[in-house]
C-alpha positions as CSV (number, residue, x, y, z in Angstrom):
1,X,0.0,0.0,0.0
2,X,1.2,3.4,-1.0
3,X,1.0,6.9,0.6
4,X,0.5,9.9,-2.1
5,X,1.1,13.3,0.1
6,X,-1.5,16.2,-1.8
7,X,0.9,19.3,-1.5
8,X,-1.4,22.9,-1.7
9,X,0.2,23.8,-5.3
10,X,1.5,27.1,-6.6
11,X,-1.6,29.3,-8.2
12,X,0.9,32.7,-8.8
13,X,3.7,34.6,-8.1
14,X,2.2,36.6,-5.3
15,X,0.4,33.8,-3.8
16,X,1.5,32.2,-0.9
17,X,-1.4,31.1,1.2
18,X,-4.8,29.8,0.5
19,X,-8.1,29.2,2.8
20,X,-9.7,25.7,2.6
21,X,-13.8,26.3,1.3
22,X,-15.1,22.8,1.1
23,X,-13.3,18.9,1.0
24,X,-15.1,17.4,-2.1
25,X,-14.6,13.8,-1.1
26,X,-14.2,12.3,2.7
27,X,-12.3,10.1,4.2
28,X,-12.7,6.4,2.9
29,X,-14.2,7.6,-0.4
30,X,-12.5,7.0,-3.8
31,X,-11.2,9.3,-6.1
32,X,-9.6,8.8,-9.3
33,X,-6.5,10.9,-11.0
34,X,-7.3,14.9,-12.0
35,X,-10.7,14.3,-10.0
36,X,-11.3,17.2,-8.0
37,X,-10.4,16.8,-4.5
38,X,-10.8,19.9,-2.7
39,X,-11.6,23.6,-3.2
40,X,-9.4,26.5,-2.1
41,X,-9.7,29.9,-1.7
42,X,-6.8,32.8,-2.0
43,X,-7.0,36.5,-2.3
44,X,-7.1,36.2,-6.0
45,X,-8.7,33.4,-7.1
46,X,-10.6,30.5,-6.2
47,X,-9.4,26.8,-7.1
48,X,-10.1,23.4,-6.9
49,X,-7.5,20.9,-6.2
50,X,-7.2,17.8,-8.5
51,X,-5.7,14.3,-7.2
52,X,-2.4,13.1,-8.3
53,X,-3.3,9.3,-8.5
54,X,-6.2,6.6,-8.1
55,X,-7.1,5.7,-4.6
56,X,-9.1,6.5,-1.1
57,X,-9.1,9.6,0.6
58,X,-7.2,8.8,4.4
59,X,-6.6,12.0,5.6
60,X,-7.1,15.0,5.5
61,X,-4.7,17.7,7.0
62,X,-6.3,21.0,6.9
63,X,-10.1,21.7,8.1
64,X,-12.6,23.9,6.4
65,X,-11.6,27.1,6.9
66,X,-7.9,26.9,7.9
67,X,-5.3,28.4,6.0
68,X,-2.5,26.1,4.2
69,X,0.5,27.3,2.5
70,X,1.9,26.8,-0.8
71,X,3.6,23.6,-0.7
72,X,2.1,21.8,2.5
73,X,0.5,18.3,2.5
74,X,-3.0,19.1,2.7
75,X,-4.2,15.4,2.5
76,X,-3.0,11.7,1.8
77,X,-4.6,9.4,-1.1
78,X,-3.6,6.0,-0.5
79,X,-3.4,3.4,-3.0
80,X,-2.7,-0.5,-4.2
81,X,0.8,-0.9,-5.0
82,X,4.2,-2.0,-3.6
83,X,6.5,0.1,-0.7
84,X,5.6,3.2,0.9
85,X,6.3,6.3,-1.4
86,X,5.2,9.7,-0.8
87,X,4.7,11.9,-4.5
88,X,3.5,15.0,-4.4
89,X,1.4,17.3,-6.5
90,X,3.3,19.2,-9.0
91,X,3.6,22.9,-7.3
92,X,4.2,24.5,-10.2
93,X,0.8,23.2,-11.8
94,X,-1.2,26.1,-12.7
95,X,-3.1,25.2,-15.9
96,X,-4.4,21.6,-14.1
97,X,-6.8,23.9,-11.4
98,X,-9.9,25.1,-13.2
99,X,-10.4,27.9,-11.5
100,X,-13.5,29.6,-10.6
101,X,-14.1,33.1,-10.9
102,X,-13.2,35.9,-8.5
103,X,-13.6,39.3,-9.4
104,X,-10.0,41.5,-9.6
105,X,-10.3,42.6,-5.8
106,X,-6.7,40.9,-5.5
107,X,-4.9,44.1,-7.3
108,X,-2.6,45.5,-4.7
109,X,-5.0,47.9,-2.8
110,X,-3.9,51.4,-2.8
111,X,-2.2,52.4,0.6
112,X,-3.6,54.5,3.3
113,X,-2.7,58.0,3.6
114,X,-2.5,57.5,7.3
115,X,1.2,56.6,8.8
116,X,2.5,52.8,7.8
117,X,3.3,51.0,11.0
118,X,6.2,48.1,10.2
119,X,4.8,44.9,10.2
120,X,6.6,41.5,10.0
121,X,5.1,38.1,8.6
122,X,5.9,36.4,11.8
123,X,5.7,37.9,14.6
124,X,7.7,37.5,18.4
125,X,5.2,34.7,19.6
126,X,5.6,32.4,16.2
127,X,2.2,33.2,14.6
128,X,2.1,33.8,10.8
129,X,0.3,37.1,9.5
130,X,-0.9,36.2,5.9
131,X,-0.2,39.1,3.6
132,X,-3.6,40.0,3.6
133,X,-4.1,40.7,7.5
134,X,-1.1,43.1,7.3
135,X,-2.4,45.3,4.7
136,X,-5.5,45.5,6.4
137,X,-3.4,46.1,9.5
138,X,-1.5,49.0,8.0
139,X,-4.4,50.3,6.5
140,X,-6.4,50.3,10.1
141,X,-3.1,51.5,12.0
142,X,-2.7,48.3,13.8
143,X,0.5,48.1,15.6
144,X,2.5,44.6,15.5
145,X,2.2,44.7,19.4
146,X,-1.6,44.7,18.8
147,X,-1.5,42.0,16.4
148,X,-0.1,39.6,18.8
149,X,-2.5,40.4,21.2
150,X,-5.3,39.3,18.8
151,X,-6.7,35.8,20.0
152,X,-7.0,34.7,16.1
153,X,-9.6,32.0,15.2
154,X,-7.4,30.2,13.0
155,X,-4.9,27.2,13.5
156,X,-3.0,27.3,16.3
157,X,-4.5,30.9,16.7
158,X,-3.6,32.0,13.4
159,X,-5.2,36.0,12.5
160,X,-7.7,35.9,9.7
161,X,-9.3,38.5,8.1
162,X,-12.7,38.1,9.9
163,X,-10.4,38.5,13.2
164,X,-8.1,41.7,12.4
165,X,-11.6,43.0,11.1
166,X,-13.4,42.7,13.7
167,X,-10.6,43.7,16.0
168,X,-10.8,47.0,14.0
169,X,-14.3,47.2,14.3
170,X,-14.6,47.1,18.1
171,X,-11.3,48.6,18.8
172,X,-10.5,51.1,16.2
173,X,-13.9,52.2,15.2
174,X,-14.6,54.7,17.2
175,X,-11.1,56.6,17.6
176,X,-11.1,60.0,15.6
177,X,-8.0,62.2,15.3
178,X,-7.8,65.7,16.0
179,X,-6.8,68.3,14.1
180,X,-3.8,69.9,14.6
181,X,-4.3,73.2,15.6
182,X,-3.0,75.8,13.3
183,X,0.2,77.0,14.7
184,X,1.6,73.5,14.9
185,X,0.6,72.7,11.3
186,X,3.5,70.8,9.9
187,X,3.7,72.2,6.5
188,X,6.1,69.6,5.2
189,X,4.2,67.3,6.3
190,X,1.0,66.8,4.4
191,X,0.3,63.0,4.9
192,X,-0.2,64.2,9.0
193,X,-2.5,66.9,7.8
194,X,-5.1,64.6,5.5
195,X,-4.9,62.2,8.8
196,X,-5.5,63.8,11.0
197,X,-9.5,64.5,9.2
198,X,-10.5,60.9,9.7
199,X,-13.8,60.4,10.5
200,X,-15.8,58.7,12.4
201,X,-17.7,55.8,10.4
202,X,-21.1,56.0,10.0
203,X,-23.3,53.7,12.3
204,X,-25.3,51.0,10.2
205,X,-28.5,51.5,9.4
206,X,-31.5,48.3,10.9
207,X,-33.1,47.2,8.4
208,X,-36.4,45.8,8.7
209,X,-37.3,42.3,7.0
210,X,-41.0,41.9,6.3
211,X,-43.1,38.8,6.3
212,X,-42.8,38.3,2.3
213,X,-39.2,38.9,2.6
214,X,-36.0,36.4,1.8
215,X,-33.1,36.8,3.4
216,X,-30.4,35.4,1.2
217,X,-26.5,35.6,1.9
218,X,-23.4,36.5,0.1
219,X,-21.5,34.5,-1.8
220,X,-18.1,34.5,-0.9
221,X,-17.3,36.9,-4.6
222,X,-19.8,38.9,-3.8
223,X,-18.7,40.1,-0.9
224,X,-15.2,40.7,-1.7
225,X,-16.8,42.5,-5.0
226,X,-18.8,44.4,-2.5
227,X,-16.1,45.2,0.0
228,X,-13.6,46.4,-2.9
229,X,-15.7,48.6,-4.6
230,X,-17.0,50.4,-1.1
231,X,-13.1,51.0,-0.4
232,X,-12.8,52.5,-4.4
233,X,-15.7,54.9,-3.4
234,X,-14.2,55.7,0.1
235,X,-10.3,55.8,-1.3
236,X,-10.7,58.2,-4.8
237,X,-12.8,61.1,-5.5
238,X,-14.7,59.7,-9.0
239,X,-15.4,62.0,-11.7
240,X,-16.9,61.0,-14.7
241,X,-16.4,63.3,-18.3
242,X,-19.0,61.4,-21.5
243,X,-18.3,61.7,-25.3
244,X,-20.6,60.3,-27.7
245,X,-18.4,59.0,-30.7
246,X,-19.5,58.1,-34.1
247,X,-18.5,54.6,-34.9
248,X,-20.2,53.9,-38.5
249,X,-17.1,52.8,-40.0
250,X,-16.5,50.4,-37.6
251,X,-19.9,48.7,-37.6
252,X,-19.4,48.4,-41.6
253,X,-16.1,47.1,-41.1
254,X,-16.9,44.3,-38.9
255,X,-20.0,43.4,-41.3
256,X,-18.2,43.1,-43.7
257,X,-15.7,40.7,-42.0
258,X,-17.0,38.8,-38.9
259,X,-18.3,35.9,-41.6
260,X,-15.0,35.8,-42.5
261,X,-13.3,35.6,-39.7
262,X,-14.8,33.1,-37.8
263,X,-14.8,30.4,-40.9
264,X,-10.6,31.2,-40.9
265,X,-10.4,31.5,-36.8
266,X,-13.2,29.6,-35.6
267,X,-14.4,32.4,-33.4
268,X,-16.5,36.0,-33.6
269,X,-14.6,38.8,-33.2
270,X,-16.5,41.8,-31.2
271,X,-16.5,45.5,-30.8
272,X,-14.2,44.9,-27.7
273,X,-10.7,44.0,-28.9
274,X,-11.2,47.9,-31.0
275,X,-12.3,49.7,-28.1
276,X,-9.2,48.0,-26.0
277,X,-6.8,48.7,-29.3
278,X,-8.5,52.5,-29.0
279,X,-7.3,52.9,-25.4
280,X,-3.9,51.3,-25.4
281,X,-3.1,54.1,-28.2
282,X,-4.5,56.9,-26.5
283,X,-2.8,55.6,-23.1
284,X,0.4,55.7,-25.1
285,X,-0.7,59.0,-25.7
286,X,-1.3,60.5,-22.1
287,X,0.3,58.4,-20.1
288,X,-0.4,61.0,-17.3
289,X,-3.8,58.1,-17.0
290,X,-1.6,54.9,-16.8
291,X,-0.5,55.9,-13.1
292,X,-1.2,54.2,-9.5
293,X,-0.9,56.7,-6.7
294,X,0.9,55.3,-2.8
295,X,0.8,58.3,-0.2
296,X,1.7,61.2,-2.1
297,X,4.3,59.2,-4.4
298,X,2.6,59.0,-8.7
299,X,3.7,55.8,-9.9
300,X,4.0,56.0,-13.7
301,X,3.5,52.2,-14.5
302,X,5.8,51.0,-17.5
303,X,3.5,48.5,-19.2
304,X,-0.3,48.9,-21.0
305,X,-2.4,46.1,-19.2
306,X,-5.8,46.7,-19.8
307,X,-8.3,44.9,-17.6
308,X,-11.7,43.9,-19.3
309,X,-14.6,43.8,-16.9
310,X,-16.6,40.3,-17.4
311,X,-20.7,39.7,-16.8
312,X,-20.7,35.5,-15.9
313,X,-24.0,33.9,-15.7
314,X,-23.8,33.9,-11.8
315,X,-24.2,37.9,-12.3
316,X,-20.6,38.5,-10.5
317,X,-18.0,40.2,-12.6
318,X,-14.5,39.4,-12.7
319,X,-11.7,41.5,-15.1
320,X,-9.2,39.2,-16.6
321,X,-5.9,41.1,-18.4
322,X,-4.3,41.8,-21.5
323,X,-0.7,42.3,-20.5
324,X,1.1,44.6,-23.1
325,X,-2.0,45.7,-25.1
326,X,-0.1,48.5,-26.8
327,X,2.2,46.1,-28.4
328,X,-0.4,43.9,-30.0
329,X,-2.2,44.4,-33.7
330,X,-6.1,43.7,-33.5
331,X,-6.2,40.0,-34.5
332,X,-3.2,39.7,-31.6
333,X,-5.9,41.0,-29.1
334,X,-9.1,39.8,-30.7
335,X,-7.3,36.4,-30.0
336,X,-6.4,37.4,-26.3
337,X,-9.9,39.1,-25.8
338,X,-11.7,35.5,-26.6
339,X,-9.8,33.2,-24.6
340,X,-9.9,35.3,-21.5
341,X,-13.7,35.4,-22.2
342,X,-13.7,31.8,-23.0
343,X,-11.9,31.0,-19.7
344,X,-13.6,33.4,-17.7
345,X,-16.9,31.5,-18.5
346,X,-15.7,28.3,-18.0
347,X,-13.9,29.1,-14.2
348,X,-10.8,28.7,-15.6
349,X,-8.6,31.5,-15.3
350,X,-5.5,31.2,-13.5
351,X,-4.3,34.0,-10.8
352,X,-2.1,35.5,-13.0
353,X,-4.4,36.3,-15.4
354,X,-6.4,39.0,-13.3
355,X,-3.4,40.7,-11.8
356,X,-1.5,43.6,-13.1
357,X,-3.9,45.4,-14.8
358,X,-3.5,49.5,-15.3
359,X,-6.5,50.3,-16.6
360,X,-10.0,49.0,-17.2
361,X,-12.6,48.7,-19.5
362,X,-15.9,47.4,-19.2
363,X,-18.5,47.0,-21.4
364,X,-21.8,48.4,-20.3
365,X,-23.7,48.3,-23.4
366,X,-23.6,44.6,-23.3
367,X,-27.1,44.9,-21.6
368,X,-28.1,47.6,-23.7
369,X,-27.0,50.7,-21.8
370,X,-26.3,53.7,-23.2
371,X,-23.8,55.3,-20.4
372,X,-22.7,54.4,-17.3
373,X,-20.9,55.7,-14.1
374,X,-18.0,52.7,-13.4
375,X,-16.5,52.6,-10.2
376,X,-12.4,52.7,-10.3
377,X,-10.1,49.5,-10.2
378,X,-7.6,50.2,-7.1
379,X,-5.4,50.4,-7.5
380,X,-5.9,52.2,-10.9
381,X,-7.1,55.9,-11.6
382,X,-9.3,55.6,-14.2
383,X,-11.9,53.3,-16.0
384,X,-13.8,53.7,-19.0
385,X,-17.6,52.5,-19.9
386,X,-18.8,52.1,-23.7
387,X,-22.5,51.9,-24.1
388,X,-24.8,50.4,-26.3
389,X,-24.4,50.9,-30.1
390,X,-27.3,53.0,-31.5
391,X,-28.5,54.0,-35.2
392,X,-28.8,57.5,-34.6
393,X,-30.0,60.5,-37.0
394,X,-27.1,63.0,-36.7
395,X,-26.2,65.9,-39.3
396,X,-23.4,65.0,-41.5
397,X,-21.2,67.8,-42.6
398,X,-19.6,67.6,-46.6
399,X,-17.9,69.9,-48.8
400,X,-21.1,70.7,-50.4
401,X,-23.2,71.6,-46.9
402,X,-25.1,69.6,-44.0
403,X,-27.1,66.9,-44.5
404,X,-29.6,64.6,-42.4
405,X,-27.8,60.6,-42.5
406,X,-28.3,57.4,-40.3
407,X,-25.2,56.8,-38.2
408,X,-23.8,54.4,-35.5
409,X,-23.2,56.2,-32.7
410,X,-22.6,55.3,-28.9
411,X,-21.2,57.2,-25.2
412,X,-18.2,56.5,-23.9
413,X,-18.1,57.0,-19.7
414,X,-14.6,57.6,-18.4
415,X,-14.7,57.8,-14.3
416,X,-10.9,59.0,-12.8
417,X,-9.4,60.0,-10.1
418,X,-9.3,63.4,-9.2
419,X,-6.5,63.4,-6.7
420,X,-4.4,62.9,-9.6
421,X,-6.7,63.1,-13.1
422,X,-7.7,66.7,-13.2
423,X,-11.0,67.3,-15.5
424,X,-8.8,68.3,-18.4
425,X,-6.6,65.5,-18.8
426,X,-9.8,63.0,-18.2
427,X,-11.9,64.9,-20.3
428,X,-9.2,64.8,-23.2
429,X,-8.1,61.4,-22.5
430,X,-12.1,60.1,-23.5
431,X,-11.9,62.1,-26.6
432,X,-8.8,61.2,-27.5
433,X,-10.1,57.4,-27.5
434,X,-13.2,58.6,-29.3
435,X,-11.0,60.3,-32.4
436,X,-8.9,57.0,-32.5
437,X,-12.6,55.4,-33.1
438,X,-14.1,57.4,-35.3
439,X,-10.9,57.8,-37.6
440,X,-11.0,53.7,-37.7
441,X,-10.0,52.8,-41.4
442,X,-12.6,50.5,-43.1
443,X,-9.8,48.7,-45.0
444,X,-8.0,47.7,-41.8
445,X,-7.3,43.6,-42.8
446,X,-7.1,41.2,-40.1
């Protein structure tokens, strides 16, 4: 009888640590090789672990709910066979876990403008601080001393994020900072000066449940989809600047070629891969947009990776990336535009294809908007929303005078940051994409 050891494999560069969600099979049941043994949780995706071999489930090592990282032996799968052997998962398997779908709340979140506190991954007592409770540690001005005082839930007393939250909530809640007064104003110091206005949260409305009412929870992406877009709202003043853009050539132009196209490719090519061809040139343009901002430090990022924002039939988004979208022609990312749909639908996108992202698109008109009002991808400054495609009548202008003509035309929303996207360069930058549309050449070949 042989031993198999199930290690927790690697699922990115950044991730070290996953939360166990649910065992698939028990111990004592069979399970066959690349049958899916248990499902996983991390700060970027969700995962579900295949089996190395044939055999019967005999242990498992880590509870629902505990935290395991990459590389331990999360269960044993024994099977028929000669001497005792211990094989473990590959770790570097990424493309064997389907993944399912998590919307992009792992981008690095923007830090706090209030004073970073140094924090280590282990602290003096030998407990392990995932990555994720320091940043929401640093974030909530929790010292390492208070850390360690924290009587975590976890194994061995591990601090989750439902601890160092709650710990914040009952704790940290209710402190407000002063003001200064004016005389000892610190005028080189103006991260002191925008902490010192912290408010006090606002208490929680009760909300009342009638009789005909269905109280229905979360899922686990829906609150993390929730809980990242309140922090957008609470971390960047959003302004939005609309430009309706005439797109008749580009209707015409994928008429005339989609048949085509998907006899040669065996796939549709959309509107999408020329709006994200659209913004990569007019990012390359002002890159002034392409930007992150940490305290009072702009970082000017050195790559194009334009997110796409994805509907899946559970009604959750997620926002896979094209990496380097300025260096690809349009068939390059109508190809990478389908397969990250394609996975994204199916739950298999890996980590590393929702991180990095510096900019966002998503496409509202999908569900037959006409504008929208996004909310900003942290730790991005700006997003863009294209509406519906409309026939419109619109006065044409020609060498021999105005005249009344159908055309294609359609908004496009761009929501920034105003800490660091004045209304100029965000009302240019949405024209700028518009002009690249409109002056879309019908002959383009792809």
């Amino acid at each position: 009888m042989a031993e198999i050891e199930v290690l927790l494999p690697k699922m990115g560069e950044s991730v070290a640590e996953a939360t166990v969600i649910t065992w698939l099979k028990e111990v004592g049941e069979t399970i066959e090789a690349e049958e899916s043994l248990i499902e996983i949780a991390t700060d970027k995706v969700d995962s579900e672990v295949p089996a190395p071999a044939d055999g019967v489930l005999v242990k498992k090592l880590f509870a629902e709910g505990e935290v395991a990282q990459v590389g331990d032996v999360i269960a044993i799968i024994s099977t028929e066979g000669g001497a005792e052997t211990t094989v473990s998962a590959p770790a570097e398997t990424k493309t064997e876990a389907p993944a399912a779908v998590v919307e992009q709340v792992a981008a690095p979140l923007a830090k706090s403008v209030t004073e970073q506190v140094e924090l280590t991954k282990t602290g003096d007592s030998g407990k392990f601080y995932s990555p994720l409770v320091r940043n929401i540690a640093k974030e909530e001005g929790v010292s390492m001393a208070e850390l360690e005082a924290i009587q975590g839930s976890g194994k061995e007393g591990r601090v989750n994020k439902g601890d160092i939250l709650a710990y914040v909530e009952n704790n940290k809640g209710g402190n407000v900072v002063s003001a200064p007064a004016p005389s000892s104003i610190d005028k080189e110091t103006p991260d002191k000066i925008i902490s010192s206005t912290a408010s006090k949260p606002l208490p929680k409305p009760s909300i009342p449940v009638g009789p005909n009412d269905t109280i229905v929870e979360m899922d686990r992406m829906r609150k993390l989809i929730a809980d990242h877009m309140v922090m957008s709202k609470q971390t960047s003043p959003h302004v939005t600047s609309y430009v309706e853009a005439d797109v008749t050539n580009i209707v015409n132009w994928r008429n005339g070629v989609k048949d085509r196209f998907f006899k040669e490719n065996g796939e549709k090519i959309t509107f999408t891969p020329i709006f994200i061809e659209a913004i990569a040139k007019a990012i390359k343009d002002m890159p002034g947009i392409n930007v992150s901002i940490d305290g009072t430090n702009i970082i000017q990022r050195g790559n194009i990776n334009i997110g796409m924002a994805a509907a899946l039939p559970s009604g959750n988004l997620i926002v896979p990336v094209i990496r380097n979208a300025d260096r690809l022609n349009l068939l390059g990312v109508t190809k990478a535009v389908n397969d990250l749909a394609k996975r994204a639908r199916a739950g298999k996108l890996l980590p590393d294809d929702i991180q990095g992202g510096t900019y966002t698109m998503t496409n509202v008109g999908t569900f037959g908007n006409v504008m929208g009002t996004p909310i900003i991808n942290q730790p991005q400054v700006a997003i863009m929303a294209v509406g519906a495609i409309r026939k419109m009548v619109s006065v044409i202008e020609t060498p021999h005078g105005d005249t009344i003509g159908i055309r294609h035309k359609m908004f496009l929303s761009h929501a920034y940051d105003h800490r660091v996207v004045d209304g100029a360069l965000g009302g240019m930058f949405v024209r700028k994409v518009a002009d690249y549309l409109e002056s879309f050449d019908p002959n383009t070949e792809i």
